[in-house]
C-alpha positions in Angstrom: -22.7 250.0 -75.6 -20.7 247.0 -75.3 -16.6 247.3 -75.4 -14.8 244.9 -77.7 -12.2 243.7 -75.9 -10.6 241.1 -78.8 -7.4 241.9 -79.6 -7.3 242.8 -83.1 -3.7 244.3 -83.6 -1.5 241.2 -82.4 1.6 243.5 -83.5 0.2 246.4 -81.3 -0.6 244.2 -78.4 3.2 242.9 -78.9 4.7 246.5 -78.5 2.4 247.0 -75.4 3.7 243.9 -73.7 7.3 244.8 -74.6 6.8 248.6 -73.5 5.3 246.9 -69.9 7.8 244.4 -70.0 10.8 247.0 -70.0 9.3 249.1 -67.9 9.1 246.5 -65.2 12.3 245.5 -66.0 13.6 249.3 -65.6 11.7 249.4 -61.9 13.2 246.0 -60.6 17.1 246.6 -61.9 17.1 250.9 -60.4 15.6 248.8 -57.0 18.5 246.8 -56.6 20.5 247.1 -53.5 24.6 247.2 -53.6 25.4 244.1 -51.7 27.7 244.5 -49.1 29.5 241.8 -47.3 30.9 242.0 -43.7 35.2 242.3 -43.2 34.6 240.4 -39.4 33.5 236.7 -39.3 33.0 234.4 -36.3 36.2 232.5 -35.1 34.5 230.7 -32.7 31.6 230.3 -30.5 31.1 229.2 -27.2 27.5 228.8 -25.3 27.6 228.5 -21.1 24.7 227.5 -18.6 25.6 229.3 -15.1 24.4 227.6 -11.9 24.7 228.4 -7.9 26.2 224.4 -7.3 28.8 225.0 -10.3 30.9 227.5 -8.2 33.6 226.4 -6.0 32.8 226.5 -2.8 28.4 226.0 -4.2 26.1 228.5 -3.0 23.6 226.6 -1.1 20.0 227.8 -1.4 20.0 229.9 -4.6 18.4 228.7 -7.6 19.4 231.6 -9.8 20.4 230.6 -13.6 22.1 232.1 -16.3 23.0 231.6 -19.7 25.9 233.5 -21.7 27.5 233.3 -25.5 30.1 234.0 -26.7 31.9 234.8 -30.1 35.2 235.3 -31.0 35.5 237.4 -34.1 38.1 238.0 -36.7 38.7 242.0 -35.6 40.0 240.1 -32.3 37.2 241.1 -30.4 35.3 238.7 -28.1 31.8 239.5 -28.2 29.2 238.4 -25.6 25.7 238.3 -24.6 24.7 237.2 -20.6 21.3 237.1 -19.4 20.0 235.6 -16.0 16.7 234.1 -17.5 14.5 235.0 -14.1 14.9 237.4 -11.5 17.6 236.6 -8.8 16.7 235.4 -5.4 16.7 237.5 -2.4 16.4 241.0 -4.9 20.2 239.8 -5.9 21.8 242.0 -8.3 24.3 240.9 -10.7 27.8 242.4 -11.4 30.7 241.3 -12.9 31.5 238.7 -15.1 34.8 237.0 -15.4 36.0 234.7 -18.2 38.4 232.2 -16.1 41.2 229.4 -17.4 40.8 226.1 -14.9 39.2 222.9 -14.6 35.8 222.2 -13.2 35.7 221.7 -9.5 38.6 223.8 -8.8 39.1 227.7 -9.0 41.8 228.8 -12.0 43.0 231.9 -12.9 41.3 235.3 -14.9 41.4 235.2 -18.0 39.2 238.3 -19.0 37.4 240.7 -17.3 34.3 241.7 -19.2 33.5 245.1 -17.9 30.6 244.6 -17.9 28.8 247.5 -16.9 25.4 247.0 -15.2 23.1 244.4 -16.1 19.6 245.8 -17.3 16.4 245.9 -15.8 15.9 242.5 -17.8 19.1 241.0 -16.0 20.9 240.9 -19.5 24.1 242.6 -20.6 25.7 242.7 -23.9 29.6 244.0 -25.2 32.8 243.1 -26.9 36.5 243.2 -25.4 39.6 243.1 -27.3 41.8 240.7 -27.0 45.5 239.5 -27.9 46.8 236.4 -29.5 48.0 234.9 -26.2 44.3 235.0 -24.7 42.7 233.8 -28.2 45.3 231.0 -27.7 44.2 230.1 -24.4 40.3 230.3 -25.5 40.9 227.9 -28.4 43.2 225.0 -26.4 42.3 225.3 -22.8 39.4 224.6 -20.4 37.6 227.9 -19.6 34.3 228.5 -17.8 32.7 232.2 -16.5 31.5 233.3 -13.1 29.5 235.9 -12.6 29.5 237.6 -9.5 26.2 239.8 -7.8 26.2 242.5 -4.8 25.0 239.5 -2.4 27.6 236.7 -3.7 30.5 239.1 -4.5 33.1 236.1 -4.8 30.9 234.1 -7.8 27.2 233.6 -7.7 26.8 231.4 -11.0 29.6 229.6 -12.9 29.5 227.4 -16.2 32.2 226.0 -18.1 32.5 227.4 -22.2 31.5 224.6 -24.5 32.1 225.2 -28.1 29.3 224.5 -30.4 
């Protein structure tokens, strides 16, 4: 027995295509997602490359490197992600992390103190600090850099200056 697959309705096949047609139609538009869009946009970003010979006085014989970002949001938060990308020398652990105003070559004054917490078992750390207008002042027009500080180098074991990007 063969089946006869002509169409031989073309007003039937029609009202089948329509009914399938809706149908898909009904499944795509009850999928649809609300779109929601963020209140907090980025500011301002910075990126910084942390090394031993960039802190004043240099540490001699470390090779320890770290990278950081930075964004400065609209909620005046100041968000940041730090990661050393291999283990320290010596079994080094890192600790805190200070955003300073100065020049390179010389030492300046703090500008924020990240609080950091402790760095995970993958040397990175993540957070956001609030800050006022003054300090997103000082961000924007003057020369900043971070130092990060470990249980071995308590006075700065890596320092880079923020560069805008």
């Amino acid at each position: 027995m063969k089946t006869d697959l002509r169409i031989r309705n073309p007003r039937q096949w029609n009202l089948k295509l329509l009914f399938w047609c809706l149908l898909m139609s009904a499944g795509f538009i009850s999928c649809k997602k609300e779109m929601k869009t963020s209140d907090v946009y980025t500011l301002k970003q910075w990126k910084v490359n942390l090394t031993p010979s960039d802190v004043v006085p240099a540490v001699a014989g470390r090779t320890d490197h770290a990278v950081a970002v930075f964004y400065l949001m609209t909620d005046n938060k100041l968000y940041y992600y730090l990661y050393f990308d291999q283990a320290l020398n010596n079994n080094d652990t890192p600790t805190k992390a200070i955003v300073y105003t100065g020049a390179s070559g010389s030492n300046g004054t703090v500008l924020i103190e990240l609080n950091n917490g402790a760095f995970s078992s993958t040397r990175e750390v993540k957070g956001s600090v609030a800050v006022s207008a003054s300090t997103i002042n000082d961000l924007n027009t003057k020369t900043n850099y971070l130092q990060i500080a470990s249980s071995q180098q308590p006075n700065g074991l890596v320092r880079g200056d923020m560069q805008s990007y």
